[in-house]
C-alpha positions in Angstrom: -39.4 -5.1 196.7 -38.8 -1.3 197.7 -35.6 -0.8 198.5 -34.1 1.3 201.3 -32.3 4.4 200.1 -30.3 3.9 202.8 -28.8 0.8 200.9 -27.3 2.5 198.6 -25.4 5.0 200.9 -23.8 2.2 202.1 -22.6 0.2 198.9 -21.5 3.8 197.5 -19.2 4.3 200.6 -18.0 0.6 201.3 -14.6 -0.7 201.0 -12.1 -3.6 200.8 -11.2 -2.8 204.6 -15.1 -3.0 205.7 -15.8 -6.2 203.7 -12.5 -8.3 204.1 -13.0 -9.5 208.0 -16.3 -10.8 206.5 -14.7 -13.5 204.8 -16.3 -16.5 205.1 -19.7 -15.1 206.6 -23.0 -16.6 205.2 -24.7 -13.6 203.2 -28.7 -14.2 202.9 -30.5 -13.6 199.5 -33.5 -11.3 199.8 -34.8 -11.2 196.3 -38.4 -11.7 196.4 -38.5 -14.7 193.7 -35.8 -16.6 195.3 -34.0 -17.3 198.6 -30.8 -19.1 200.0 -27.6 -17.6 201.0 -23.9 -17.1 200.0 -20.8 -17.6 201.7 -18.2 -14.7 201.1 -15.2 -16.5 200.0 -12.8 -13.6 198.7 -12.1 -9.7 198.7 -9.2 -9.4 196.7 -8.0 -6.2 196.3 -8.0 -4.8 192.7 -5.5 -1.8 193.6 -2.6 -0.5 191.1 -0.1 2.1 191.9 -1.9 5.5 192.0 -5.3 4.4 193.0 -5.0 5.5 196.3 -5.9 9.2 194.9 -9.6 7.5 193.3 -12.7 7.8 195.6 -12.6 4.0 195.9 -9.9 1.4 195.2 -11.2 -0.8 193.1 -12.0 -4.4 195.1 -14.3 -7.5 194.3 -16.4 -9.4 196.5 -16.1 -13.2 195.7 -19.5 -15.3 196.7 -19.8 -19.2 196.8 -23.2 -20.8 196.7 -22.9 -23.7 198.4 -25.0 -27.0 197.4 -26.5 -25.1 194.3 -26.5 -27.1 190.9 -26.8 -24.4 188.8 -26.0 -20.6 188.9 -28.1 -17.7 189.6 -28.7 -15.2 186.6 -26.0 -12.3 186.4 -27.9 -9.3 187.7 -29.1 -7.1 190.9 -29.5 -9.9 194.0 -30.5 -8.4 197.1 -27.6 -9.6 200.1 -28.6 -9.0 203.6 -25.5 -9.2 206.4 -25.7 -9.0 210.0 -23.5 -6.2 210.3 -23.1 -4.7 206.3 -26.7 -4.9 206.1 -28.8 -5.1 203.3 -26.3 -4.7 199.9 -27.9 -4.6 196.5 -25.0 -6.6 194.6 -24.6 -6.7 190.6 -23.5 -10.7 190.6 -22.1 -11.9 187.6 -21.6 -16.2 187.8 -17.6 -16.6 187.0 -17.6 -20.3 187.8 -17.9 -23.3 189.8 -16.4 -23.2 193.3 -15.2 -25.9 195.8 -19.0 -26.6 196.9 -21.1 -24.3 194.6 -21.2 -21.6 192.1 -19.1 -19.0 192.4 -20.4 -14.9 191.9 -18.2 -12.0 191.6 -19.5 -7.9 192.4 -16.8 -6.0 191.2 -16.0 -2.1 193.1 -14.6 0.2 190.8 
């Protein structure tokens, strides 16, 4: 899969504002040996006093898979979102989850 360059413009410049009314929203996987999707279930904010003067306060994006027996491999999954478009997300599994595994990306 080639990806857009484009992609990674827009992870580089996302943040906990842009993600956080997305809560809940199904995200589609678009890797090309498997499929499915993941509900966004958190974005807790990872702030401390004095981050504000970083480039990005650090957040995490908190995934559920719902209906999936076993976890996907930590790694690079390709997330597409109708409005954050296409994300290339490092996932790593840090759980199970009310109806699924649960994934964490972490934004430092």
């Amino acid at each position: 899969m080639t990806m857009d360059p484009e992609a990674f413009d827009r992870l580089a410049a996302l943040r906990h504002a842009d993600v956080a009314p997305f809560t809940g929203d199904r995200f589609r996987v678009v890797n090309p040996d498997d499929g499915g999707s993941l509900v966004l279930v958190d974005v807790p904010d990872l702030s401390r006093p004095g981050d504000a003067e970083r480039f990005r306060p650090p957040f995490a994006m908190v995934f559920e898979e719902p209906g999936a027996e076993r976890p996907r491999a930590q790694g690079i999954h390709v997330l597409e979102h109708a409005t954050l478009g296409v994300l290339p997300l490092f996932l790593v599994p840090v759980g199970p989850g009310d109806t699924g595994p649960r994934y964490e990306a972490s934004f430092h």
